[in-house]
N, C-alpha and C positions, 0 to 999 in steps of 0.2 A: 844724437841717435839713440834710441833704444830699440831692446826685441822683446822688452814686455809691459806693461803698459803703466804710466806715471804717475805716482801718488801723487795726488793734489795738495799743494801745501795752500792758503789761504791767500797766497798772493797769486799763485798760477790759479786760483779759482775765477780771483778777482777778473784775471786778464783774459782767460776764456770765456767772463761774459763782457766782457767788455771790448773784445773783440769777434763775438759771433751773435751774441743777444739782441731781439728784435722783438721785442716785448713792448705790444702797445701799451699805453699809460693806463688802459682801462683792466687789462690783466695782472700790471704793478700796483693798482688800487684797490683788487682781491686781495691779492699776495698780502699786501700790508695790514689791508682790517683781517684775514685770516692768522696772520704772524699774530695778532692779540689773543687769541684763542689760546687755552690751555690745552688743546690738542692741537695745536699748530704744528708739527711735527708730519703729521697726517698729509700734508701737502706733499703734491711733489714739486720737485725742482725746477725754476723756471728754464733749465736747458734743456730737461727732460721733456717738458710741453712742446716744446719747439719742434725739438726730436720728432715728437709723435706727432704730432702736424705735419711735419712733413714726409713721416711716412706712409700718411694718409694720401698723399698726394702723390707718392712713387707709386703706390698699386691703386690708384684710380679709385680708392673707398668713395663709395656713397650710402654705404649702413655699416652703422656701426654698434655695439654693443658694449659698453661700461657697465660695472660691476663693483660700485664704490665711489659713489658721486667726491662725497664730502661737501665742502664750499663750492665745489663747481669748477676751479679753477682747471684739471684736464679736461671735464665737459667743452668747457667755451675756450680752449687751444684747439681742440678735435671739430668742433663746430665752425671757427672761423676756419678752418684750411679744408670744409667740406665744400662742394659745389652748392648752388640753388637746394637746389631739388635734393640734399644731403639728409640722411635722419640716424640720430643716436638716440637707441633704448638707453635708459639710464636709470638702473637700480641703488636704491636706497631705502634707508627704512628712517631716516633722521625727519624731521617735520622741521626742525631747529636750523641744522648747517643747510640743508637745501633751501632755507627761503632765502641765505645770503646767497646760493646760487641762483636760483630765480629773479634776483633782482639785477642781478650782472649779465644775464641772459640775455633778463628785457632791452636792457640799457645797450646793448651789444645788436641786439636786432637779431637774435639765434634762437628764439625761443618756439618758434614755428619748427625748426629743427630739432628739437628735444623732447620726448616721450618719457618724463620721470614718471617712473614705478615706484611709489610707498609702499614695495612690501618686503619681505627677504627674498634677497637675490634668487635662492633657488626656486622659490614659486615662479617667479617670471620666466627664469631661464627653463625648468617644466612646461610653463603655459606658451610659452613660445613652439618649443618642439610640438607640444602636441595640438597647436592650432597648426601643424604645416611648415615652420620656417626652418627647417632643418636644411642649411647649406646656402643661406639667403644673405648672409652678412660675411662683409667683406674684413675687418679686424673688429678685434674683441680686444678691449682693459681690462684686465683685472686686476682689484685694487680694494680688495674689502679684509671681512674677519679670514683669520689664515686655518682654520678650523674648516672652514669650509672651502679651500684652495684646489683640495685635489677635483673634488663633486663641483665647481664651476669652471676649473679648467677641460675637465671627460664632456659634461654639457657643450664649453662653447667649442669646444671642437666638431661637435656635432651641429653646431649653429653659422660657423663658419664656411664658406666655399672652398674647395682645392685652391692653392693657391693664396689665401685665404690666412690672414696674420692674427695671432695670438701674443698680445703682450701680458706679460705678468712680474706686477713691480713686488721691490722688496727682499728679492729673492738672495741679496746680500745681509740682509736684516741687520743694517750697522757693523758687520763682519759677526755677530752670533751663530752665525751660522760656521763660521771654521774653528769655533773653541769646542772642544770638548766638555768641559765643567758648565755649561751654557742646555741643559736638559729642560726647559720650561715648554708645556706643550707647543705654542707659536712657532717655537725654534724646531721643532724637531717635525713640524707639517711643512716647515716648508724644506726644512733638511731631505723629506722622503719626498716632497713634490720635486725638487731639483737633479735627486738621485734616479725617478722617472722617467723625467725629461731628458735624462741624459741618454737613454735606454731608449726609447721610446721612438720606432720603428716610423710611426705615422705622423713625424712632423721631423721637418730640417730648423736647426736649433743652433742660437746665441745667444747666451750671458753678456750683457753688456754693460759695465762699471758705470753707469750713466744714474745719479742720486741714488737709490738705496739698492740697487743692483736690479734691473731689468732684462727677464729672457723674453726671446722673440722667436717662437713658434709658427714656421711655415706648415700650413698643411698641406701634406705631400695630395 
């Protein structure tokens, strides 16, 4: 029993995916040609995909909005747990990691589902609002440069429906974020995005220790 929440030692990691993970072979075949990458870091966590798949599936998402492809690998967990008829905007500016998304896509059979944007995030998330889609998507990722965390989280709030979920990874940034001596800009956007969100009247809110710390933004 505890009442606060269990630091993962490398064996209790082991046995939480080994007793909840449900990672098909074709999402273990990203993860591993991505793990070769020198920003393989950049991934997130295959419990965390899981996660977010199926919180897709508890609030009924069929748009959704990502904000930081990478290799794709949150794209195509969010794509397989959408319905048919499911569709994720998916910003990026890489031409390099998004074509190893693209190929996993195809391979996956989700590419009819996915609307990649080559440009910086907040152009899309601008040209979205002002073509109209303000309050049209049901969750939003966010998962890109932390420089621009607060100006795409205010956006996809405004892109989102009441009711309407906001995730935003990282928000533990490997524990840099509860050191003091730890002042590099990164740490300290996302220091004052969390200080926010704490505050922050127009959404019901969770931190949750899930790979690099993810809150989860209900808009009221």
């Amino acid at each position: 029993m505890a009442n606060r929440t269990l630091p993962l030692s490398d064996r209790l990691h082991d046995y939480l995916l080994s007793a909840s993970l449900r990672e098909p072979e074709l999402l273990l075949r990203l993860r591993e040609e991505t793990a070769q990458l020198p920003q393989a870091l950049m991934q997130i966590s295959p419990e965390q995909g899981q996660f977010m798949g199926l919180l897709l599936q508890l609030i009924g998402a069929t748009r959704v909005l990502e904000v930081g492809v990478f290799t794709g690998y949150s794209s195509l967990c969010m794509a397989l747990a959408l319905p048919p008829e499911g569709k994720i905007v998916a910003c990026d500016v890489s031409e390099e990691w998004t074509a190893i998304a693209r190929r996993y896509w195809q391979e996956a059979g989700v590419s009819d589902k996915i609307d990649l944007r080559l440009v910086p995030g907040l152009d899309t998330l601008n040209q979205l609002l002002a073509s109209g889609q303000a309050g049209s998507f049901d969750f939003a990722f966010i998962d890109a440069d932390k420089q621009n965390y607060d100006a795409y989280y205010e956006r996809a709030l405004q892109l989102v429906r009441p009711n309407g979920v906001i995730a935003i990874d990282n928000v533990l940034w490997s524990g840099r974020v509860a050191d003091p001596q730890v002042q590099d800009e990164s740490t300290q956007n996302i220091r004052a995005l969390n200080a926010k969100l704490h505050q922050d009247e127009r959404v019901t809110l969770s931190l949750i220790p899930i790979g690099d710390g993810l809150t989860l933004a209900l808009k009221r």
